[in-house]
C-alpha positions in Angstrom: 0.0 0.0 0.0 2.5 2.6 1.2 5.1 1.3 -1.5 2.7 2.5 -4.3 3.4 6.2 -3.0 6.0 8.0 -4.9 6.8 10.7 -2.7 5.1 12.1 0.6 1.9 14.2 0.6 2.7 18.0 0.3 1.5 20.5 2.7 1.5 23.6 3.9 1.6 25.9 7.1 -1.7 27.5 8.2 0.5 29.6 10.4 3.2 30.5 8.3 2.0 29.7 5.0 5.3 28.0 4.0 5.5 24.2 3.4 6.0 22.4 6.5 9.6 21.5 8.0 8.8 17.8 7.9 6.1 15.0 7.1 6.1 11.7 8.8 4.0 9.0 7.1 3.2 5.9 9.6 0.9 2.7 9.2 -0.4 2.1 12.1 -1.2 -1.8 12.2 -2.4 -2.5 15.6 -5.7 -2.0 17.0 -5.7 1.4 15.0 -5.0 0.2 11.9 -5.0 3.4 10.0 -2.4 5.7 8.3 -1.1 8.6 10.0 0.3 11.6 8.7 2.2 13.9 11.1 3.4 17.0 10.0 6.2 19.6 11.7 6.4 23.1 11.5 7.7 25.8 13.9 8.1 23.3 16.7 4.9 22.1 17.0 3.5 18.9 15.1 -0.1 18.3 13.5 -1.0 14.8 12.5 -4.1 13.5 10.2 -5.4 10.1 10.4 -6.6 8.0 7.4 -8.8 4.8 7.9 -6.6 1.9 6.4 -9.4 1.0 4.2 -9.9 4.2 2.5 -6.1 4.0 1.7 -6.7 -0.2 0.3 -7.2 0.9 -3.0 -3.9 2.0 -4.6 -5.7 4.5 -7.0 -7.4 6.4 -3.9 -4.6 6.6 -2.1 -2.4 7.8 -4.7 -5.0 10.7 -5.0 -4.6 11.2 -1.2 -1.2 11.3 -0.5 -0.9 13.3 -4.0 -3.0 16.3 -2.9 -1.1 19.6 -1.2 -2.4 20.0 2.6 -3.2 22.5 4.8 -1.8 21.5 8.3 -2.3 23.9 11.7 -6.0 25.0 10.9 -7.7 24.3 13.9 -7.0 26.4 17.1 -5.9 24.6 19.9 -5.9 25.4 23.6 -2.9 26.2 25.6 -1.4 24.1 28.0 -2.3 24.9 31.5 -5.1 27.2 30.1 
């Protein structure tokens, strides 16, 4: 499945607009089983996660993983807030 993707899904910022620092592509095959993406930028980290049965046909995920992202969209609460 993951071997059918020729390079990692682009994405970009929300905070910065630039494209992100890093992207980290996992299969999660346990109890999850589901693909997650997690995505650095400006020292924090945002991570997306695909059911593994969306990504089973090679064509859809292919389309996925293809796509440019936007990563940092929703707001989140500070710690000890």
């Amino acid at each position: 499945m993951l071997g059918l993707v020729p390079r990692l899904p682009r994405i970009k910022c929300a905070k910065c607009r630039k494209w992100v620092k890093g992207v980290v592509l996992e299969a999660d095959t346990g109890f999850g089983n589901q693909i997650r993406i997690t995505v650095y930028c400006h020292g924090d980290t945002d991570t997306m996660e695909i059911p593994a049965e969306v990504m089973d046909d090679s064509d859809t995920a292919r389309q996925i993983l293809s796509q440019t992202g936007t990563a940092f969209t929703t707001l989140r609460v500070a710690k000890g807030v």
